[in-house]
BABA-558689 format. One record per residue (C-alpha): residue number from 1; residue in one letter; x negated, z, y negated. Coordinates in Angstrom, 1 decimal, padded with zeros to 4 digits. Layout:
<recs>
{rec NUM,"A",{X,Z,Y}}
...
</recs>
This chain:
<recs>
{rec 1,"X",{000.0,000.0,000.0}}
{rec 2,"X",{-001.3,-001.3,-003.4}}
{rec 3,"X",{-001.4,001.1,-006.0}}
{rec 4,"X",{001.5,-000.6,-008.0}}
{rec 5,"X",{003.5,-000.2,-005.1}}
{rec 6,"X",{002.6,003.5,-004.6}}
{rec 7,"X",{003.5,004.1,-008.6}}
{rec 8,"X",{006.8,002.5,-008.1}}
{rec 9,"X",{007.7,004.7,-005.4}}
{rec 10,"X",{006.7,007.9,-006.6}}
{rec 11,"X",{008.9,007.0,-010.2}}
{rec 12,"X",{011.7,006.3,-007.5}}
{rec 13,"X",{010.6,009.6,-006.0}}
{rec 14,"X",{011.2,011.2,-009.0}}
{rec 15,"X",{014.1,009.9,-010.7}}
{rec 16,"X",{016.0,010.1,-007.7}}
{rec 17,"X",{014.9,014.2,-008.2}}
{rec 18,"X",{016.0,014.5,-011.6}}
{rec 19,"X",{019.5,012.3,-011.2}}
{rec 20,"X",{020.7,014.8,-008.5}}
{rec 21,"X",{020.0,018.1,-010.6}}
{rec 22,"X",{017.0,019.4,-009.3}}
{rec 23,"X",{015.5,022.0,-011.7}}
{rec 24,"X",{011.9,023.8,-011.1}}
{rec 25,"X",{012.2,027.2,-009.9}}
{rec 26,"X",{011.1,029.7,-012.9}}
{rec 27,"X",{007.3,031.2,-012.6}}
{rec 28,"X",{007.3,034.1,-010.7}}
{rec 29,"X",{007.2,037.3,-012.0}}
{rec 30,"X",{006.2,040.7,-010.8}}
{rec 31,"X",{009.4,043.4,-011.4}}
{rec 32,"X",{008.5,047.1,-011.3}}
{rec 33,"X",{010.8,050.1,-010.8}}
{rec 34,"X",{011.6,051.7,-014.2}}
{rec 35,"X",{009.7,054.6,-014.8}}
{rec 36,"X",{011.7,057.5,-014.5}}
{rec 37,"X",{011.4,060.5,-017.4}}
{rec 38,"X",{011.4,063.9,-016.7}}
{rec 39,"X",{012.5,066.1,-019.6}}
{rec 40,"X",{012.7,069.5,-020.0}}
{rec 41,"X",{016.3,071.1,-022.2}}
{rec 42,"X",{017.5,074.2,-022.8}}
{rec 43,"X",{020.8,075.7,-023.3}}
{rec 44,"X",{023.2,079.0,-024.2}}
{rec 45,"X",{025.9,080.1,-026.1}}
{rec 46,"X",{026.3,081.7,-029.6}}
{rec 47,"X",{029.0,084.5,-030.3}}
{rec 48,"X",{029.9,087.0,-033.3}}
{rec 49,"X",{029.8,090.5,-031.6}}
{rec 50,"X",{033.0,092.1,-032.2}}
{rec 51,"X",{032.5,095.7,-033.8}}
{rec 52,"X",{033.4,097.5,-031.5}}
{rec 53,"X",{030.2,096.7,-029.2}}
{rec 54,"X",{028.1,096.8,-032.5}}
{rec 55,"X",{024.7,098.6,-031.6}}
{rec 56,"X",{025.0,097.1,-027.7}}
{rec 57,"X",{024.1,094.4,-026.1}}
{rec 58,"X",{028.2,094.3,-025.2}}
{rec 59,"X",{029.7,090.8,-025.6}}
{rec 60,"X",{032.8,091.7,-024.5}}
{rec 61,"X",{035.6,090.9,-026.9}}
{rec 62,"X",{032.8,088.4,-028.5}}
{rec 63,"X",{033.5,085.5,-030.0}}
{rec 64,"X",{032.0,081.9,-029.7}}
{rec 65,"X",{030.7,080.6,-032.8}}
{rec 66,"X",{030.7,076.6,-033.9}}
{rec 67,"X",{028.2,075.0,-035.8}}
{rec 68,"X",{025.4,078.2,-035.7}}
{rec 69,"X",{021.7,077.0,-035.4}}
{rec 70,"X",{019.0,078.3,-032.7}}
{rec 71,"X",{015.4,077.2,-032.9}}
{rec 72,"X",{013.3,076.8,-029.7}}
{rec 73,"X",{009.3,078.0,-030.3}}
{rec 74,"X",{006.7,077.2,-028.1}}
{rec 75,"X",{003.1,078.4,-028.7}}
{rec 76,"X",{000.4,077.6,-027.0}}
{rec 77,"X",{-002.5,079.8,-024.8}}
{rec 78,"X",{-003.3,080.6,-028.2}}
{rec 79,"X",{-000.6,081.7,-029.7}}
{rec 80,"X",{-000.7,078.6,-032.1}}
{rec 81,"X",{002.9,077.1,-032.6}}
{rec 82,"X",{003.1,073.6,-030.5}}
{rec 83,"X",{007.1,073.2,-031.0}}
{rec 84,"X",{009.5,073.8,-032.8}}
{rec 85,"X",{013.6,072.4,-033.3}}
{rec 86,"X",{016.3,073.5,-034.4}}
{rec 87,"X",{019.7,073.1,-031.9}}
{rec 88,"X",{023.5,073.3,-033.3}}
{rec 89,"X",{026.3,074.8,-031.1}}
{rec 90,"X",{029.0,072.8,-030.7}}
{rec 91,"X",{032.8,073.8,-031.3}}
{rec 92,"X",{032.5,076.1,-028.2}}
{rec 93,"X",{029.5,077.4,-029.1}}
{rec 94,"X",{027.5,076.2,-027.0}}
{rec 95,"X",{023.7,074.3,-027.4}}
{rec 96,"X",{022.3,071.8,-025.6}}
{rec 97,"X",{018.9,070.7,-026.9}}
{rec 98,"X",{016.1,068.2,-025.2}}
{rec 99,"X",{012.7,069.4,-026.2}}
{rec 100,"X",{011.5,065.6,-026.6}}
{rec 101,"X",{007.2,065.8,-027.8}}
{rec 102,"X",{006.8,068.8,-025.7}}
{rec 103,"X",{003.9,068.6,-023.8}}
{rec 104,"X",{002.6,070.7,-020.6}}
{rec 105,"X",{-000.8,070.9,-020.0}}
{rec 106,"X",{-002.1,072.1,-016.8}}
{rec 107,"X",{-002.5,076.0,-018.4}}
{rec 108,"X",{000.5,077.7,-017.0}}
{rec 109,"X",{001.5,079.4,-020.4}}
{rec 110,"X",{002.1,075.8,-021.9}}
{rec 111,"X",{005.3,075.8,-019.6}}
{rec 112,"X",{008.3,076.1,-021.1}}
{rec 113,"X",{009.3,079.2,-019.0}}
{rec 114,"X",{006.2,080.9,-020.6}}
{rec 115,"X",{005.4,079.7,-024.0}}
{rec 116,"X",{009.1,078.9,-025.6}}
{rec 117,"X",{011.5,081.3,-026.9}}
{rec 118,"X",{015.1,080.9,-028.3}}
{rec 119,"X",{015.9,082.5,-031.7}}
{rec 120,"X",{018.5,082.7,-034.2}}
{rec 121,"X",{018.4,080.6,-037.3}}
{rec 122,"X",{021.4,080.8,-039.3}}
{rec 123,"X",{025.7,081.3,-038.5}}
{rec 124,"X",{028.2,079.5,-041.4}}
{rec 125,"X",{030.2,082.2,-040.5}}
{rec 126,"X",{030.2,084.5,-043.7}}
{rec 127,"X",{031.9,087.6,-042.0}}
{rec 128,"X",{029.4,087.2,-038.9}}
{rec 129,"X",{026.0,085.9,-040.2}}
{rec 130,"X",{023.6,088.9,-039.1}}
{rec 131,"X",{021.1,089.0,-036.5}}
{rec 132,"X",{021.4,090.8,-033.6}}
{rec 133,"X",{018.4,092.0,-030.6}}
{rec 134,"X",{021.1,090.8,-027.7}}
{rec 135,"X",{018.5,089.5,-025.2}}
{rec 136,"X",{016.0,090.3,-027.4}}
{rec 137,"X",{016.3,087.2,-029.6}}
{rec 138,"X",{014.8,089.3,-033.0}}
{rec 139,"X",{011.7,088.8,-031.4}}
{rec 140,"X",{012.7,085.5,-029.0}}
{rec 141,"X",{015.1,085.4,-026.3}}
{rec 142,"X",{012.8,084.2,-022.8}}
{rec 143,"X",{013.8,081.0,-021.2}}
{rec 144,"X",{015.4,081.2,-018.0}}
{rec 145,"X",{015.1,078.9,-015.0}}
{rec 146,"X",{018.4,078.4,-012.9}}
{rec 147,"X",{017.9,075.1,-011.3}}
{rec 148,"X",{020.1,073.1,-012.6}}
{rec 149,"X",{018.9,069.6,-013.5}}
{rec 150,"X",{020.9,066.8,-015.1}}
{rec 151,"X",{019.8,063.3,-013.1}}
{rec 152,"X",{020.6,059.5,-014.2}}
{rec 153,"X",{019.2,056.4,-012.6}}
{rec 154,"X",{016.0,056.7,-015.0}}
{rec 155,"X",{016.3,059.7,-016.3}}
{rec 156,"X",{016.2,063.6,-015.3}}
{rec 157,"X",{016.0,067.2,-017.5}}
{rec 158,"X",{015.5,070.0,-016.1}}
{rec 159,"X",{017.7,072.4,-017.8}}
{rec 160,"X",{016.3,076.4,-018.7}}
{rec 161,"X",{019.3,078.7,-020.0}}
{rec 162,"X",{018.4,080.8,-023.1}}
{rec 163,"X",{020.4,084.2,-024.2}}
{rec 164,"X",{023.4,084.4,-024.6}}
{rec 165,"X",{022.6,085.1,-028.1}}
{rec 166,"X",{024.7,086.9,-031.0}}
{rec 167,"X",{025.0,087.4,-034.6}}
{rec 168,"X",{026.9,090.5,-035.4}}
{rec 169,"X",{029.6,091.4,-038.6}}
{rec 170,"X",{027.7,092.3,-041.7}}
{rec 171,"X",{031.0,094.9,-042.2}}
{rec 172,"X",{032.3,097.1,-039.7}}
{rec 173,"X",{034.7,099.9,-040.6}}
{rec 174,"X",{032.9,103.1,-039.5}}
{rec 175,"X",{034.8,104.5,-036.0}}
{rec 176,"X",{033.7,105.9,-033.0}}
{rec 177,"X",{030.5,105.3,-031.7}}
{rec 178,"X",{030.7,101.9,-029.1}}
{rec 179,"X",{032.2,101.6,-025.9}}
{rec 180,"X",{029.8,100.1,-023.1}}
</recs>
């Protein structure tokens, strides 16, 4: 076969390719997984302490309190602060805060079980806006771990539970001491 005759037939070849359809397959390309994150949260409740418990670390009678503001601390081995947000409760008092830009380092006090605490920031309550030591938040309520995780297809927190913390009533009308 000449090469004239070879040219024909491969343009034959071809166009009778191309007239039924045929389209290259795309390049291939390598697909990885999605990497899954892994975050750590924390969460509690906020309540006015009703008067009756005042002095106590009572919550009885207590009352859940919307919109109040709770910081999360972390320090470091050294004591140096490493992070810090503030978390609102929502209309049931309750806070739910990712601590995204924390970072564990192999020293075991740089876990959040060890190096964050939960405290009070502020209550837009007016007749309930004082601090109170229930679970010692004056000074940082500790971060509890209670296994429970949250898990999505490329995500996963793992949750630690903080207080329940309390703000007490700036005026209580003097009665009997409290009732435990």
């Amino acid at each position: 076969m000449n090469s004239r005759a070879f040219s024909v037939l491969v343009i034959l070849i071809v166009t009778a390719v191309l007239a039924n359809g045929y389209t290259p397959p795309p390049p291939p390309t390598t697909a990885y997984p999605a990497v899954k994150t892994v975050e750590a949260a924390v969460e509690g409740m906020v309540y006015c302490q009703s008067c009756d418990k005042f002095g106590s670390w009572s919550l009885a009678g207590a009352e859940a309190i919307a919109g109040a503001k709770v910081s999360i601390i972390c320090k470091n081995h050294r004591e140096q602060v490493s992070f810090y947000k503030v978390f609102k409760t929502d209309s049931y008092g309750h806070f739910y805060g990712e601590l995204k830009g924390f970072k564990m380092t192999p020293h075991f006090l740089d876990h959040p079980l060890h190096s964050c605490r939960a405290k009070l920031v502020s209550s837009p309550r007016e007749d309930c806006n004082l601090f109170s030591n229930i679970n010692n938040a004056l000074d940082g309520a500790s971060l509890r771990y209670e296994e429970k995780r949250l898990k999505w297809t490329n995500y996963e927190a793992v949750v630690y539970a903080a207080g329940p913390l309390a703000f007490r009533p700036d005026h209580c009308p003097t009665t009997a001491p409290p009732t435990y």
